[in-house]
C-alpha positions as a Markdown table, in Angstrom:
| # | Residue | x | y | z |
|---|---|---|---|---|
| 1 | Unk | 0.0 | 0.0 | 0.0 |
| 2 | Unk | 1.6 | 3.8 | -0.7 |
| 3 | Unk | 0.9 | 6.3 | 1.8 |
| 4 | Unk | -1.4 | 8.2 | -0.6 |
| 5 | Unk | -3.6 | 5.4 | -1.2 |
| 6 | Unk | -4.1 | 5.7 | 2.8 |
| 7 | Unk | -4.5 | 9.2 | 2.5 |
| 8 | Unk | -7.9 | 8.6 | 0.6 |
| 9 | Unk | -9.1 | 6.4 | 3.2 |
| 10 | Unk | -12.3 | 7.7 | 4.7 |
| 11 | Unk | -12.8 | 6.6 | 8.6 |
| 12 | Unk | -9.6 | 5.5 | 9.9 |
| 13 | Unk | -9.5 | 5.9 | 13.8 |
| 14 | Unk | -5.7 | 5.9 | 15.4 |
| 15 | Unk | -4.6 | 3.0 | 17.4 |
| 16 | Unk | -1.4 | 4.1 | 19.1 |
| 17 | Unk | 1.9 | 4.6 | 18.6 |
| 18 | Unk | 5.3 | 2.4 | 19.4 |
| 19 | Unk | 9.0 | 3.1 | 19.5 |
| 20 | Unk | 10.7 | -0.6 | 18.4 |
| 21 | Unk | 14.2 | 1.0 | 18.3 |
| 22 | Unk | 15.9 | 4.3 | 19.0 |
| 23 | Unk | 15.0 | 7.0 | 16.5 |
| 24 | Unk | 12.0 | 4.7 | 14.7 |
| 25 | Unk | 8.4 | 5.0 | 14.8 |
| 26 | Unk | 5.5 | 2.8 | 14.4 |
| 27 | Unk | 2.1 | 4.0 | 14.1 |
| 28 | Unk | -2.0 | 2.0 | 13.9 |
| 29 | Unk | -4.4 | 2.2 | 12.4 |
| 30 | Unk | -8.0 | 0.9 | 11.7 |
| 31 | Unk | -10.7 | 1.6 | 9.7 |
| 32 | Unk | -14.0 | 2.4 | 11.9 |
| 33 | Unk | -17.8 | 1.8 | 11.0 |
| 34 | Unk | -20.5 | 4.9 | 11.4 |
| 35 | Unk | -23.7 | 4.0 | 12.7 |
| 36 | Unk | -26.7 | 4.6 | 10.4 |
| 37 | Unk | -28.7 | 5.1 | 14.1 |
| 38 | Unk | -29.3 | 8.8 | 14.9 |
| 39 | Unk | -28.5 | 9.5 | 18.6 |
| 40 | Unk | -29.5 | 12.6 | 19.8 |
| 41 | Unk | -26.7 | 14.6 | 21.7 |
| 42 | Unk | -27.3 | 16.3 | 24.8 |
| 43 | Unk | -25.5 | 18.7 | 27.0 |
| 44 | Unk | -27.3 | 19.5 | 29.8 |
| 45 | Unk | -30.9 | 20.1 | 29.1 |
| 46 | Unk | -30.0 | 21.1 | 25.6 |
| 47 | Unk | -30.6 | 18.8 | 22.7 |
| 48 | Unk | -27.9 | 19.9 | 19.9 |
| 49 | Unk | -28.9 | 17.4 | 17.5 |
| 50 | Unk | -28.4 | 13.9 | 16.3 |
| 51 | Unk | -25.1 | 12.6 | 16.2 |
| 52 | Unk | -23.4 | 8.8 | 15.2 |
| 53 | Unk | -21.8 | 6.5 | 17.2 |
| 54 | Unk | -18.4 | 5.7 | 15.4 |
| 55 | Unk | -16.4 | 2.9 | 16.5 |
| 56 | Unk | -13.4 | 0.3 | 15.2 |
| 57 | Unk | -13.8 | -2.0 | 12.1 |
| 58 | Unk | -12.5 | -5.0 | 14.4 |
| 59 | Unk | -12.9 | -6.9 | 11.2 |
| 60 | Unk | -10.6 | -4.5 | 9.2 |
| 61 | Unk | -6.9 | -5.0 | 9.1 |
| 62 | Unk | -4.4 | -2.9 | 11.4 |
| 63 | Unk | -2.4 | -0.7 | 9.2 |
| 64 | Unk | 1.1 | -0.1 | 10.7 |
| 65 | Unk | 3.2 | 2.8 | 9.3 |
| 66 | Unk | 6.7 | 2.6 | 10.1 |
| 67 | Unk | 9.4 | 5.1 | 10.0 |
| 68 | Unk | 13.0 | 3.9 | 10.6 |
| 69 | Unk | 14.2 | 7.6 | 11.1 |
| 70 | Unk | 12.5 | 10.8 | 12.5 |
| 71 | Unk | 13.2 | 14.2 | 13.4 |
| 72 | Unk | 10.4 | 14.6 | 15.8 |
| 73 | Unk | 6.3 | 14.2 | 16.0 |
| 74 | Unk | 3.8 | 15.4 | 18.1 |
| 75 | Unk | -0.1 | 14.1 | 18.9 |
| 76 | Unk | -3.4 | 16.1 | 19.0 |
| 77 | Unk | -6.0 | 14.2 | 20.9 |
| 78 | Unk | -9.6 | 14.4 | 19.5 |
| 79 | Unk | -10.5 | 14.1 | 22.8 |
| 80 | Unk | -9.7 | 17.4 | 24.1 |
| 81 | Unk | -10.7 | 19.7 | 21.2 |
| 82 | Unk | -12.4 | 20.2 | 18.2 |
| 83 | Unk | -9.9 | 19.2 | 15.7 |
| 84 | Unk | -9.7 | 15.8 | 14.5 |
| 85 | Unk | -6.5 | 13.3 | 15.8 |
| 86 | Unk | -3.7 | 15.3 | 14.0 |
| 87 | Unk | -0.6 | 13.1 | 14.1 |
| 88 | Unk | 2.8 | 15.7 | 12.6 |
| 89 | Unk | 5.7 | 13.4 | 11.9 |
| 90 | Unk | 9.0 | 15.1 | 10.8 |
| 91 | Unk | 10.9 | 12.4 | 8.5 |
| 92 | Unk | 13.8 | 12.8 | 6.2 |
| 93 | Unk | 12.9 | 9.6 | 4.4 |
| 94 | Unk | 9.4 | 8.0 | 3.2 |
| 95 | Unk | 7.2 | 6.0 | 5.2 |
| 96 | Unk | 6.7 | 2.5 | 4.7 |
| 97 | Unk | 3.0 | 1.7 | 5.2 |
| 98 | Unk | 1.8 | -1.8 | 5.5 |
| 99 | Unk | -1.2 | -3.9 | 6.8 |
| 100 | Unk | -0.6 | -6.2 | 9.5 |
| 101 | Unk | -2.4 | -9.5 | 10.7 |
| 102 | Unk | -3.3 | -9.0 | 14.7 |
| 103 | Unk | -0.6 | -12.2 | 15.1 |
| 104 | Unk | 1.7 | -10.0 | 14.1 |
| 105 | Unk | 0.5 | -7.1 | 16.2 |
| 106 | Unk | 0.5 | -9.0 | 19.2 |
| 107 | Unk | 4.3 | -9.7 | 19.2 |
| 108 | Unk | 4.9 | -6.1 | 19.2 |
């Protein structure tokens, strides 16, 4: 897989992140699944409309990017804004992207 063929993936919901040697990087992924059930959201009293429940494709596979070298990256939590999960990686070479069997994941 190239790394702009996951670029055009819609719904892809970040895993977590691994170091497997000094100055290398390893990042998942997996694709998630959007309800088609309306669920009103509610803060406080106030209804602000429907929203969908998204959660992980646990049929889909994990995609793993790896970077052998990197300058630096920071993480953006969805969690605690309004932005979506923003991931910045500095690397002076291309990423190798693959998908991985959960076998494989689990000896990580």
């Amino acid at each position: 897989m190239e790394y702009k063929e996951l670029m055009e993936y819609k719904g892809i919901f970040f895993l977590g992140l691994i170091e497997p040697a000094e100055n290398s990087l390893r990042l998942f992924f997996r694709r998630s699944i959007t309800s088609s059930t309306p669920e009103p959201i509610l803060i406080g009293d106030n209804n602000i409309g429907d929203g969908y429940a998204v959660t992980i494709d646990e049929k889909s596979p994990v995609i793993q990017i790896d970077f052998n070298s990197y300058v630096g990256y920071s993480v953006l939590n969805e969690s605690f804004t309004v932005w979506d999960d923003i991931v910045n990686i500095v690397s002076t070479e291309k990423p190798v992207v693959m998908e991985v069997s959960r076998e494989k994941l689990r000896k990580c």
